[in-house]
N, C-alpha and C positions, 0 to 999 in steps of 0.2 A: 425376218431380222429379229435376234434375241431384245427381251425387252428392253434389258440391262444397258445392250448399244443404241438402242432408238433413244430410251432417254435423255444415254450419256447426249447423241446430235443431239438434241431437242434442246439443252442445256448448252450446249457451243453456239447454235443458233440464237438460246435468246441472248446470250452473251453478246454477239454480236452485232448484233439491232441495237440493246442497249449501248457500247460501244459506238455505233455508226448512227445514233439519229439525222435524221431528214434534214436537209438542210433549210433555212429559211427561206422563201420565195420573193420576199423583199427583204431590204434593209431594218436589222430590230430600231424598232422605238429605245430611244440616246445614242445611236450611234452617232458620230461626225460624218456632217455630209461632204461627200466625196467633190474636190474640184469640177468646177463645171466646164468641160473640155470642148467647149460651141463659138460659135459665133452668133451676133445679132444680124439680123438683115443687109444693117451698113456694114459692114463687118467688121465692127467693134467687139470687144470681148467684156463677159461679164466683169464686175469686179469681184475681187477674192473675199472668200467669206469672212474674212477677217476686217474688211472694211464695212461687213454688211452690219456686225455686230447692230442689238439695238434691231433691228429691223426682223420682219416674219416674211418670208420668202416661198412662192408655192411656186412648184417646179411642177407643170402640167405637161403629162408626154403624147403624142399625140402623132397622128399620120392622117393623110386625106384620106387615105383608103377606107381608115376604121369610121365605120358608120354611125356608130357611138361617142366617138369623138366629134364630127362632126356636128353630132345634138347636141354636144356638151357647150358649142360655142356661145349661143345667147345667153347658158345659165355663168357661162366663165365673165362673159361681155360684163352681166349684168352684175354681178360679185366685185369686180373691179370700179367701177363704178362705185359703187354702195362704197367701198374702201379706200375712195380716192385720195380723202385728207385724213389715212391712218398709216402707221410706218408699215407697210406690206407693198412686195413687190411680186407679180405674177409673172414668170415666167413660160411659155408655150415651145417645148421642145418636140421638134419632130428632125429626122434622120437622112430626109427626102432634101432632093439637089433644089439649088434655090431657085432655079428656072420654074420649076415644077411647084414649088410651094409659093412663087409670086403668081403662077394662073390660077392655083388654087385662090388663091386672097383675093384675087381679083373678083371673083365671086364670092365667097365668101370670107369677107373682111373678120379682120380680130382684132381689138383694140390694148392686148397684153402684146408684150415684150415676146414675139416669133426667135424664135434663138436654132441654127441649123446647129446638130450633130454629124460632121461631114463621114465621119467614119466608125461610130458609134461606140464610139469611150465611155458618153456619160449614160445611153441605152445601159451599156454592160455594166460601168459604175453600180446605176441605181435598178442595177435587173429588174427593169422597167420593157417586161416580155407583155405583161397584161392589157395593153392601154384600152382605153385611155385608163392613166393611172395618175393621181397629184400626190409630192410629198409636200409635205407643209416644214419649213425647215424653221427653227424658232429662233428667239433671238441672240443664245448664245454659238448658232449656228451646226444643230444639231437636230435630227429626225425626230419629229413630234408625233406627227400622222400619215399615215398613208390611205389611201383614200379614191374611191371612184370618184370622178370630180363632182356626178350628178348629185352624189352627198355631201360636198363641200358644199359650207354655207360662212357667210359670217360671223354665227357667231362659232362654228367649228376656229376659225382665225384668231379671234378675241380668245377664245379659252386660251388659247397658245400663245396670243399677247400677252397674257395675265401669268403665267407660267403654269394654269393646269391642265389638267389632264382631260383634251374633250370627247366629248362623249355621242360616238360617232362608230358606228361599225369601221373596220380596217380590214384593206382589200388583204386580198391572201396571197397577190400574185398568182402569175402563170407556170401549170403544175407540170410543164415541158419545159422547162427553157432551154435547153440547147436547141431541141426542134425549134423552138420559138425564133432564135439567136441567129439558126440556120435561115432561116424563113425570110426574115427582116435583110442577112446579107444578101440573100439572091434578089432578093424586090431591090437592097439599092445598088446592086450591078447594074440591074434591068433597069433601073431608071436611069441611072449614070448615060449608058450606051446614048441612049433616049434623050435627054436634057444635059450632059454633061456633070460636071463636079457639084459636091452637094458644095463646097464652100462658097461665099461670096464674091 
C-alpha cells in the first residue's frame, strides 16, 4: 500500500476514535439519577427523588448468585446501622423473582430496604452490569459515587452529606455490558420458569 494512502487511513481512523470515544460503563458523577423502577418486598414503591431531596440515598445492586455480593452483606448490615440516626437511605436492588429472593433472606437476612427489579429498568437505568455495585446518590438527588460496596464506608456517605467530593476509588463498571445485560435476561427467564414473577 502507497505511503501516501496508509497514512491518509491512519488519519480517518484516528478521526474516528476521536469522534466515537468509549462510552462510560457507569453513570458520570452529576448525572440525575434515573427513576427507580422496583418495587419493595411489600410491594410498595419507592418515593420519587424529589421527595428524597435533603437525604443521601445508596442504591446497592446486587443478586444471590454473586458471591461478592453476598460478602458484602454484613459490611452493608453494619453501615446501616452506624447511619441509622443520619438522613441516608440504603437501598438493596436485585432483578431475581421474589419467591427466590425471600428463600434467599431466609438465610441470609438484610436489614436495608430489598427492592425487586421485576424486569430490569433500573439494572439498565444504572448500567449496573458489575455487581455488586452501590451508587451513592446525594442530596440534591444526583450521582456522587459509584463504588464496590466493600469500599463504601461512612465516612465515604458523610463526604457526600457535606457536599464534597469523597475520596474513594470509583468502580469502572462492566467492560461487556450487552454480554452482561444478555446474561442477567436469561438467568431471570430461568428463574421466572422456576419461582415465577420477580414482582411482589
Amino acid at each position: 500500500m502507497p505511503r501516501r494512502t496508509l497514512a491518509l487511513l491512519s488519519f480517518v481512523v484516528a478521526l474516528h476514535v476521536a469522534a466515537d470515544p468509549a462510552k462510560p460503563l457507569t453513570l458520570p458523577i452529576g448525572t440525575p439519577a434515573p427513576v427507580l423502577e422496583v418495587r419493595f418486598l411489600d410491594g410498595s414503591k419507592p418515593k420519587p427523588w424529589r421527595e428524597l431531596r435533603g437525604r443521601v440515598v445508596v442504591l446497592e445492586f446486587w443478586a444471590s448468585w454473586c458471591s461478592p455480593c453476598v460478602a458484602a452483606i454484613p459490611h452493608i448490615d453494619a453501615l446501616k446501622r452506624e447511619l441509622a440516626n443520619e438522613p441516608v437511605d440504603i437501598i438493596s436492588i436485585t432483578y431475581e423473582p421474589k419467591a427466590k429472593t425471600d428463600a434467599f433472606l431466609a438465610k441470609h437476612p438484610m436489614s436495608t430496604n430489598v427492592a425487586l427489579d421485576h424486569d430490569l429498568a433500573t439494572f439498565t437505568a444504572y448500567m449496573a452490569w458489575g455487581i455488586p455495585m452501590a451508587y451513592v446518590i446525594d442530596k440534591e438527588g444526583n450521582v456522587a459515587s459509584v463504588v464496590y460496596p466493600a469500599k463504601l464506608t461512612a465516612a465515604v456517605i458523610r463526604d457526600v452529606m457535606a457536599g464534597r467530593k469523597p475520596d474513594v476509588e470509583q468502580e469502572q463498571g462492566w467492560s461487556d455490558p450487552e454480554g452482561a445485560a444478555k446474561y442477567f435476561r436469561e438467568q431471570l427467564e430461568a428463574d421466572r420458569k422456576q419461582f415465577g414473577s420477580s414482582e411482589p
